[in-house]
Each structure stands twice: as structure tokens, then as C-alpha cells.
MDAnalysis code that builds the backbone (N, CA, C; Angstrom):
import MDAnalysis as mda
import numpy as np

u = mda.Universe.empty(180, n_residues=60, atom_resindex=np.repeat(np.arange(60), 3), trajectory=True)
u.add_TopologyAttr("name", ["N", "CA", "C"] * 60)
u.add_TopologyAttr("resid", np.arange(1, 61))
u.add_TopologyAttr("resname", ["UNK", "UNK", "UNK", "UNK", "UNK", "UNK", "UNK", "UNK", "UNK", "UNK", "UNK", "UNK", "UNK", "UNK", "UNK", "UNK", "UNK", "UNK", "UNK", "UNK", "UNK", "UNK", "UNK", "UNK", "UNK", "UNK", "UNK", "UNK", "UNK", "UNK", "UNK", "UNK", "UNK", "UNK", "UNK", "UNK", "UNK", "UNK", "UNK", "UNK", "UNK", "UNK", "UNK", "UNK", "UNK", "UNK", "UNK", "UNK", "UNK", "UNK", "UNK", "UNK", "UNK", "UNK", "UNK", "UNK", "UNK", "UNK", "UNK", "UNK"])
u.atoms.positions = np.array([
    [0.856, -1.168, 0.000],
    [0.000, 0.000, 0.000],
    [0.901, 1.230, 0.000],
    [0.713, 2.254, -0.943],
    [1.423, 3.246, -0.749],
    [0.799, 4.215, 0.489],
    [1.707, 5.264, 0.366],
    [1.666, 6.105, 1.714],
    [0.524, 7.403, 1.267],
    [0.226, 7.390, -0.453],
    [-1.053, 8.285, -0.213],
    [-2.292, 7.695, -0.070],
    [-2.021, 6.390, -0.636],
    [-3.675, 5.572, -0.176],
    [-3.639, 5.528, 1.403],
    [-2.608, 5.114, 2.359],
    [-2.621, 5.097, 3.116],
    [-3.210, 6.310, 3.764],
    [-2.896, 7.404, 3.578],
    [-3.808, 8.923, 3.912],
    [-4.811, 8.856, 3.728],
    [-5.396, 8.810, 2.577],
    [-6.415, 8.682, 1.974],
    [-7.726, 7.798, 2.659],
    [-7.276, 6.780, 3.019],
    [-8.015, 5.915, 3.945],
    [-8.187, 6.423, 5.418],
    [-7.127, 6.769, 5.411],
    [-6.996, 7.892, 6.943],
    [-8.206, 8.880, 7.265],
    [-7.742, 9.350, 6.375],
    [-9.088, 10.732, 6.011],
    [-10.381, 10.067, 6.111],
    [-10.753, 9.209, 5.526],
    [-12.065, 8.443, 5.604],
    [-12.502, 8.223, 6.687],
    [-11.545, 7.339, 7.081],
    [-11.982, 7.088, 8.371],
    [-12.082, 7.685, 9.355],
    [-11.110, 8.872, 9.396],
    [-11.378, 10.071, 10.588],
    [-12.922, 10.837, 9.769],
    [-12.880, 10.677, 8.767],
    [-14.471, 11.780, 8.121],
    [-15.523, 10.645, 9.360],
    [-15.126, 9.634, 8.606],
    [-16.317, 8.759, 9.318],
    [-16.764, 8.502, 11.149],
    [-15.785, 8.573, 11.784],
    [-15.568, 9.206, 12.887],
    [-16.309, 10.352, 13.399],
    [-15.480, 11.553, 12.765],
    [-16.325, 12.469, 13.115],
    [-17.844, 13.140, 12.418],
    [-18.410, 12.069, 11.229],
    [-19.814, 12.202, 11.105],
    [-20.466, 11.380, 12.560],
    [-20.098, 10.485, 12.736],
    [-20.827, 10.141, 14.030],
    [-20.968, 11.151, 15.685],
    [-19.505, 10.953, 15.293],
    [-19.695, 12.010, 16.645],
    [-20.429, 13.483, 16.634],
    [-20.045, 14.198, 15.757],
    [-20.848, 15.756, 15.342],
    [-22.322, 15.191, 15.004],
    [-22.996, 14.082, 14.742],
    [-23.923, 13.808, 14.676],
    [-24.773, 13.961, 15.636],
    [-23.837, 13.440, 16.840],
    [-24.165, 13.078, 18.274],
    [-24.892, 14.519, 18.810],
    [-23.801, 15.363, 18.882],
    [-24.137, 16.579, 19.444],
    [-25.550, 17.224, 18.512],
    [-25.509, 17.002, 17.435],
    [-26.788, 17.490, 16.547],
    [-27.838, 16.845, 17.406],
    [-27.939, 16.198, 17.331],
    [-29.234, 16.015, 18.205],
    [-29.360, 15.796, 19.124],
    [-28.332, 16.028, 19.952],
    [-28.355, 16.545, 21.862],
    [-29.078, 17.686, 21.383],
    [-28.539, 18.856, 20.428],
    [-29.085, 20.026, 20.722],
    [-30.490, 20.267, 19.753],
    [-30.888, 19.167, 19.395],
    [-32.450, 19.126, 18.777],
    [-32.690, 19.491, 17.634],
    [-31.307, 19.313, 16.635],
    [-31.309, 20.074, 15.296],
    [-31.193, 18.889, 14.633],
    [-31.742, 17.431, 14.674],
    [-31.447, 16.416, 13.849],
    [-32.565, 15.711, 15.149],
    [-33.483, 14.861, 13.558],
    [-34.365, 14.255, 14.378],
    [-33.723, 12.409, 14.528],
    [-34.431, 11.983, 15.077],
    [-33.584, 10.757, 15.859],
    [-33.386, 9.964, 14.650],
    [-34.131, 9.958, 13.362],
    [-34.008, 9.372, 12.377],
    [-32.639, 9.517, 11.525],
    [-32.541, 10.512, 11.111],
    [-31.409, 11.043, 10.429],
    [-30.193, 10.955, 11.271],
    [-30.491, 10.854, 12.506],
    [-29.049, 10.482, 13.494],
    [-28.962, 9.110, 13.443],
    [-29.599, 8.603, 12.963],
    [-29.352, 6.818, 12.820],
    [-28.658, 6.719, 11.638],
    [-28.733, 7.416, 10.348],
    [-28.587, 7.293, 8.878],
    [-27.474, 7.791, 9.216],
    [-26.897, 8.828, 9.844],
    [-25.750, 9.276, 9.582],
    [-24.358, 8.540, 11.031],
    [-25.140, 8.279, 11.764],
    [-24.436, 6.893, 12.457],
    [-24.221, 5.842, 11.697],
    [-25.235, 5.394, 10.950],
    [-24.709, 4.366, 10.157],
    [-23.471, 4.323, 9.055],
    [-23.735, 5.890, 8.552],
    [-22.797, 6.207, 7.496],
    [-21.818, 6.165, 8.072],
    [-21.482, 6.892, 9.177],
    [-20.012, 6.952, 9.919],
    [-19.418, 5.517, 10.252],
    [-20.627, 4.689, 10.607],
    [-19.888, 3.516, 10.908],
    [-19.539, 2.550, 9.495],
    [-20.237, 3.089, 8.730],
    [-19.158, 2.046, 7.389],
    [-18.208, 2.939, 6.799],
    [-18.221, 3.810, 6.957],
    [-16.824, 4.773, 6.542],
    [-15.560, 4.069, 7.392],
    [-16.254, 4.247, 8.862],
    [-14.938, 4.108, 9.498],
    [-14.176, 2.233, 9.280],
    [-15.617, 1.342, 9.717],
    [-14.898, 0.072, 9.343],
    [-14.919, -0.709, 7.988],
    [-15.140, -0.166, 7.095],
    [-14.690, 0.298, 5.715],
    [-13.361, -0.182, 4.838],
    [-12.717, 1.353, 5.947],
    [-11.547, 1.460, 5.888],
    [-10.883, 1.630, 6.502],
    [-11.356, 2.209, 8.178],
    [-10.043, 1.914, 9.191],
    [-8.997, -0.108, 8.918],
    [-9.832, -0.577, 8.499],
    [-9.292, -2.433, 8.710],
    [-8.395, -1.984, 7.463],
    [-7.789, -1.095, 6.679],
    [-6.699, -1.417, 5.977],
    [-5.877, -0.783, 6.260],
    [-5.809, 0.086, 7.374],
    [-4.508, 1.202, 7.546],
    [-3.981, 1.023, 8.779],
    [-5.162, 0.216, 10.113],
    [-4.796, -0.155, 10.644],
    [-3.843, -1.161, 11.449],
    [-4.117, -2.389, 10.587],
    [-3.515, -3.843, 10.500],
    [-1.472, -3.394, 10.427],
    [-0.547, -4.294, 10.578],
    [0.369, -4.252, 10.539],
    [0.767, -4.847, 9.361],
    [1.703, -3.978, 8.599],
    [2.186, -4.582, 7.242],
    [3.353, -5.686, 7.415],
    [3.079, -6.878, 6.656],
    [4.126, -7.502, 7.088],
    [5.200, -7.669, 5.702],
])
């Protein structure tokens, strides 16, 4: 794997990350109804395990 895919996947997975989490706070503060905080939890969570499982692992 090169070192810009390696970024690249990086990025994803931190995007995906923080769609969940900034999600979170959206609808603590009542600006996202519980629905759309599920859709975009979900999104975050296949972003992140996606592609965190290829950047993470140890190259051998």
C-alpha cells in the first residue's frame, strides 16, 4: 500500500468518525431528528470500518 492511499483511507476514516460524533451533538441540541441520526451513524460507521481495517492492520 502506498503512503497516499494510506492517507487517503486515513481521512475516511477520521471523516467517518467524526460524522458520528458531530452527529451526536446534533441532536443533543435538537437540530437532527432521531431518524437522520441513525442514517448518519450508520454512514459513519461504514466509513470508518470500511476502511479503518486497511490502515490499521500491521504490514508484514
Amino acid at each position: 500500500m502506498t503512503s497516499q492511499t494510506k492517507y487517503i483511507l486515513q481521512a475516511v476514516s477520521f471523516a467517518g468518525l467524526a460524522l458520528s460524533a458531530f452527529s451526536a451533538f446534533l441532536v443533543f441540541g435538537g437540530i437532527l431528528t432521531k431518524e437522520a441520526y441513525f442514517r448518519l451513524m450508520e454512514a459513519g460507521m461504514l466509513m470508518w470500518f470500511g476502511t479503518a481495517v486497511f490502515w490499521i492492520r500491521k504490514d508484514h
